[in-house]
C-alpha positions in Angstrom: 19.0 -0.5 -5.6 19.1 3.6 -6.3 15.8 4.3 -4.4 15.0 1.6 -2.2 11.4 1.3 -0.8 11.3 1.0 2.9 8.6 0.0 5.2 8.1 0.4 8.8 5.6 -0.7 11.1 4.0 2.5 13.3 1.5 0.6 15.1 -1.0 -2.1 15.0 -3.0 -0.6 12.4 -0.4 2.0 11.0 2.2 1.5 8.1 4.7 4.0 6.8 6.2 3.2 3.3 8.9 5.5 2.1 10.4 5.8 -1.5 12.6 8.7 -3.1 11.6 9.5 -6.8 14.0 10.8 -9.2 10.7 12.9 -10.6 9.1 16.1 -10.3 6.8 16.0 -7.4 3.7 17.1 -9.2 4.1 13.8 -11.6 4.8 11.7 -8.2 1.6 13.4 -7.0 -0.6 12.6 -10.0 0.9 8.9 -9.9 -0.3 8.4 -6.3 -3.9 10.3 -6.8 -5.5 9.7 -9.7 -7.6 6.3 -10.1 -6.5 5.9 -13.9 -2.7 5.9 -13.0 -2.7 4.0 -10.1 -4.5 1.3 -12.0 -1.4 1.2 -14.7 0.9 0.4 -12.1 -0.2 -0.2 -8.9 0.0 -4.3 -9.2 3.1 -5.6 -11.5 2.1 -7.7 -13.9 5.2 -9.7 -12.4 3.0 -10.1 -9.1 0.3 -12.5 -11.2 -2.6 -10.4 -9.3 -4.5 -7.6 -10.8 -5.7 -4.2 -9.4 -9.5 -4.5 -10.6 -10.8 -1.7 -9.0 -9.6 1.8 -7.8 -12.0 4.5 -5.9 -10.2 7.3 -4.4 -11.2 10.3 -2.7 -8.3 12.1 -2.5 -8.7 14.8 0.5 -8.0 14.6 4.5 -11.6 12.6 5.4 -11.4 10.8 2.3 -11.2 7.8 1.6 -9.7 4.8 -0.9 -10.1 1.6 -1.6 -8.3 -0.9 -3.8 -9.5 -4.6 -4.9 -7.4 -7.1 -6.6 -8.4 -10.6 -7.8 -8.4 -12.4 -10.9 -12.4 -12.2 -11.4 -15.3 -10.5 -9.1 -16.0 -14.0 -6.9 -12.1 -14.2 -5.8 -11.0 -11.1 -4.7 -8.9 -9.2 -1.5 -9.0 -5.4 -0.9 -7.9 -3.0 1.0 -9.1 0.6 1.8 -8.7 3.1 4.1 -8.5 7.3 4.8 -6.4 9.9 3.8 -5.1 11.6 6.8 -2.8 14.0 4.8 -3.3 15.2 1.3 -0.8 18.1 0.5 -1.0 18.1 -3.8 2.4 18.1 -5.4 4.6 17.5 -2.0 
């Protein structure tokens, strides 16, 4: 693979995910901050799971969070705070 992903465990509660994009920062950016994006592909059809919902607040202090089901009684989600926010980096 070109650009492998890579994922490291920090800490108990702390993941660092690391990818290189053959893009324009500010597109990479856009793909990673705004709700209507993200919910193209976030979630691969290929993973049989969709991303339902989206909420982002994308700023240090805000906050995210993601839910993916097939239907509102059967879901999983995950969410959590932005810590850095530097636009088009």
């Amino acid at each position: 693979m070109k650009n492998p992903t890579t994922v490291e465990r920090q800490s108990e509660r702390e993941l660092v995910i690391t990818r290189t994009f053959n893009s324009p920062a500010s597109i990479v950016f856009k793909a990673w901050t705004k709700p209507e994006l993200i919910m193209q592909w976030w979630a691969p059809k290929s993973m049989g799971v969709p991303l339902l919902s989206c909420e982002m607040d994308v700023r240090v202090g805000g906050s995210y969070r993601f839910e993916f089901g097939h239907d509102a009684s059967k879901t999983m989600a995950f969410y959590g705070k932005y810590i850095e926010a530097t636009p088009h980096s």
